[in-house]
Structures are given as structure tokens and as C-alpha cells.
N, C-alpha and C positions, 0 to 999 in steps of 0.2 A: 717342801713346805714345812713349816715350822708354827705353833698354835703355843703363845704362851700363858700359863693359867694361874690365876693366885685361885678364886672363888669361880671366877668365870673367864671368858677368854680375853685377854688385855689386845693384842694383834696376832691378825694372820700375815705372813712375809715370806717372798721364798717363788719357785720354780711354779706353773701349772699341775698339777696334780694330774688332772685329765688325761695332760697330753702326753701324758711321760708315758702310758700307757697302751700295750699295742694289743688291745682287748679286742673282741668284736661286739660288732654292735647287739643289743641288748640281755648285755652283762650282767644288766642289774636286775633281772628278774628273777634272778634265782642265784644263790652263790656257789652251786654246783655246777662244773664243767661238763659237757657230755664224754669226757676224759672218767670224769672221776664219778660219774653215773655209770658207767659200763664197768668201772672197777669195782663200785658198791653191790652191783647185779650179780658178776664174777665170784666176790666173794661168797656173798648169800647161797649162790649156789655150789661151791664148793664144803660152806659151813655145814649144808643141807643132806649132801652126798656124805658126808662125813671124812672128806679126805682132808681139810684142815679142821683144830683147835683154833677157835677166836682168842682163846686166854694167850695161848701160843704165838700168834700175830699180835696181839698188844705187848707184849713180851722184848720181843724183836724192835716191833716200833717205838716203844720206849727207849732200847737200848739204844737205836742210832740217835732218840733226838732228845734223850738226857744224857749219854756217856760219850756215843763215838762223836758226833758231828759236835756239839759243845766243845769238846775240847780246845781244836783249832784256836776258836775264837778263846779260851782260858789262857791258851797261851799267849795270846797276843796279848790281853790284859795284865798276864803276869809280868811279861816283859816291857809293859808300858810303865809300869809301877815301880821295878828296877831298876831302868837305864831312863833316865831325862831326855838325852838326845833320841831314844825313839819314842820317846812320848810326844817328843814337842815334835816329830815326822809323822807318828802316827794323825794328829792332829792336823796336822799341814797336809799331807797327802796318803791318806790312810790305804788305797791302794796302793802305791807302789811299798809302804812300809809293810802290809801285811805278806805281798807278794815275795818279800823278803825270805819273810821267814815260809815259802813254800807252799801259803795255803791261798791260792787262786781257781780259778773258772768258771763256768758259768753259773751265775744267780751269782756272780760277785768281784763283775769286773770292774764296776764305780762304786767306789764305798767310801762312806764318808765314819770321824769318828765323832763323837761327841762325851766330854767329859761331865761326869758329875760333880760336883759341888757342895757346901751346906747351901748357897744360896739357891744352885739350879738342879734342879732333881729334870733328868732326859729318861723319854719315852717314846716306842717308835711302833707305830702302825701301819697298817696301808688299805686306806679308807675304802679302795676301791675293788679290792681283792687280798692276792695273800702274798705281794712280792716281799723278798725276805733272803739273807745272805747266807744261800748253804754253804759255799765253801767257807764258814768260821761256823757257823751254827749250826748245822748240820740238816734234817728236815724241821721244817716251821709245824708249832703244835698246833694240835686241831683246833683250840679256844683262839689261837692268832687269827685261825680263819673264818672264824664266824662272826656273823653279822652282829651280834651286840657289841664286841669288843671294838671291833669298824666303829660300830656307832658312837658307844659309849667313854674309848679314847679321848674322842675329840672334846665332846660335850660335856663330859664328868670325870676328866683323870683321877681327882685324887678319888673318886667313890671308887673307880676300877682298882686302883691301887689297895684302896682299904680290902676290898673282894682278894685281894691277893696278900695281905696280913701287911703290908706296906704304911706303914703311918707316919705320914711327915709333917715337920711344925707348920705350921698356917707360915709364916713366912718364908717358907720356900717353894720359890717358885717351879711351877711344872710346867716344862717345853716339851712339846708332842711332837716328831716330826714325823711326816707323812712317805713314806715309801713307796718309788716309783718302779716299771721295767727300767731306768737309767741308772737311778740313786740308791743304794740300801745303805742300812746305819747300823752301826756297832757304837751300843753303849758301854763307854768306859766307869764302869762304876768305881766307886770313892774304896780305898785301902782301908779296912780294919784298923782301928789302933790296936797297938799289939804285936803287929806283926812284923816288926822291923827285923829279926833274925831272923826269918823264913827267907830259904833261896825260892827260884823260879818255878820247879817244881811244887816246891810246898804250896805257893801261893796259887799257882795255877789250881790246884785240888781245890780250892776255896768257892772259885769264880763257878757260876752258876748259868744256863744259860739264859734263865728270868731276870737276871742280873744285867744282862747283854743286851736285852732288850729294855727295860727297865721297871719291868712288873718283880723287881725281887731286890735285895741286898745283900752286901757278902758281909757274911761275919766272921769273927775272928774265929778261932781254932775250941776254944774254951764257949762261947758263946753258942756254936753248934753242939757241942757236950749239952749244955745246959737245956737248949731247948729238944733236945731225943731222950732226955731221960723223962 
């Protein structure tokens, strides 16, 4: 499903949202799994015994779901932006092109891509929980799975966006797509100008994985200098 926004939403078009989902019945009570309640008790009671560092566990969990799982999906972007012929496949049939290049499995056997534009700024949620493509992005961040961003997506993209330092001209539009158990989405963000002497590697350093989703933008090499100092 697909939600497009200048100020407010122009149409919604696209698959069942619902049904794409092999949830159980009353989901929506709480956005915690009895999965991920028995993991939150776990921890508490290991933090409590003292045999792990929480600082330590955010550490780690950072590392896989800004540096090691991101990547995948960087390089798929970097090579979208260098070769045309796998841009216009990635686009066409985004699984089997990312399958290509080695990064497949579960949470990302149907994927779809979607390109950014000036005119169309893509963002992707999943209204009804947290599905999300590890095999390119690695684990989905905790704000993906919580219920204001669910909400807020849909009904207020660019406010979410601004929330994430994101500010686009009023005339570009913002597509939402809604992510199912069938469908997940890789957003292909817009190249830096700039960067036209960067091989794949370099560019891939670039790519973000707020970027992939579309809560973020990539900038040029000089651009992130400016904004760290």
C-alpha cells in the first residue's frame, strides 16, 4: 500500500495491508509480542544479577543495526547509482537483483525498490507492526517499531520527517508505503551531487540506513564534514 502526501493524503492504492499479515488475532493491543515480553523480563533480570552491562547490549545492538546489517542494503544502493542497467532491475525486480549480489533470506524474500526523486520523497512503514527487510538492513530500529511512528507515517509524514531533521520543499511529494509479511521496501535515495568520482565503495560509506528507509538523506562527503564539526 502506498499513501501519497503533499499537506495531507491525496490517495491510498495498492495491496490489503491486513491481509498481508500472518499476525494473530488481537495484535493491536499492545505492540509487544509475548516473544519480546519474555526477552524484556530476561534482560531486566540479568541487568539486575549483574551479569550483563545494558550500556553494553546497546553497544552491540547498535553496531548490527547501524554498521553490520545497513551495509547490505548500502551496497545495493551504491551499485544502483553506478551501473543503470541494475538500477532500472533493481527497480523492475528488486529481489532477484539484490539476490544478485548475495544478500537474500528471510524478512526479505519479496522486495520491492523505490526511488527518490526532487519530485517524490519514499517512506516506508508498517502500520500494523514491525515487518522490515533484514537481509539489506539489518535489525529494524526500536522507533520503526513503535506505535507513534505506525501512526504518525501515515497521517503526518513530513512532521515525522522534520522529527528526523529532514525538510523537504512543500512541493515534493511524500509516498508512504506500508510494509507487509509478503512486501518489504528499500528506499533508493537521491546521489549527492558531488559525487561523481566516488567508486562503489566510497559511495556505499555514504548510504545510511535512515536513508533506506526514508527518514534520513545522504550527503555528499564534504556536507557530512560540515555538519560534525
Amino acid at each position: 500500500m502506498s499513501t501519497d502526501h503533499k499537506d495531507s493524503p491525496d490517495y491510498i492504492a495498492g495491496h490489503d495491508h491486513a491481509a498481508g499479515h500472518d499476525h494473530a488475532e488481537g495484535h493491536g493491543h499492545s505492540h509487544l509480542s509475548d516473544m519480546d515480553v519474555r526477552v524484556r523480563a530476561l534482560e531486566t533480570l540479568l541487568v539486575e544479577k549483574g551479569y550483563v552491562d545494558p550500556a553494553a547490549l546497546d553497544v552491540i545492538i547498535e553496531t548490527y543495526e547501524m554498521k553490520i546489517g545497513p551495509r547490505n542494503g548500502a551496497r545495493v544502493v551504491a551499485k544502483a547509482w553506478s551501473d543503470p542497467a541494475f538500477r532500472d532491475w533493481l527497480v523492475e525486480d528488486a529481489t532477484a537483483a539484490i539476490a544478485s549480489l548475495g544478500f537474500t533470506g528471510r524478512q526479505g524474500e519479496h522486495m520491492v525498490a523505490v526511488e527518490n526523486t526532487p519530485e517524490v520523497h519514499n517512506m516506508v512503514v508498517c502500520t500494523l507492526c514491525s515487518c522490515y527487510p533484514w537481509a539489506v538492513l539489518g535489525l529494524p530500529p526500536t522507533w520503526y517499531k513503535s506505535p507513534p511512528y505506525r501512526a504518525r507515517a501515515v497521517a503526518d509524514p513530513r512532521g515525522v520527517l522534520a522529527d528526523f531533521g529532514v525538510d523537504l520543499p512543500q512541493q515534493t511529494r511524500i509516498r508512504v508505503w506500508d510494509s507487509t509479511a509478503e512486501i518489504r521496501y528499500l528506499v533508493i535515495p537521491m546521489r549527492p551531487a558531488g559525487t561523481d568520482d566516488l567508486g562503489e565503495d566510497e559511495l556505499a560509506e555514504l548510504v545510511t540506513r535512515d536513508s533506506m528507509i526514508g527518514t534520513g538523506l545522504v550527503h555528499a562527503p564534504h556536507e557530512r564534514a560540515e555538519a560534525e564539526v
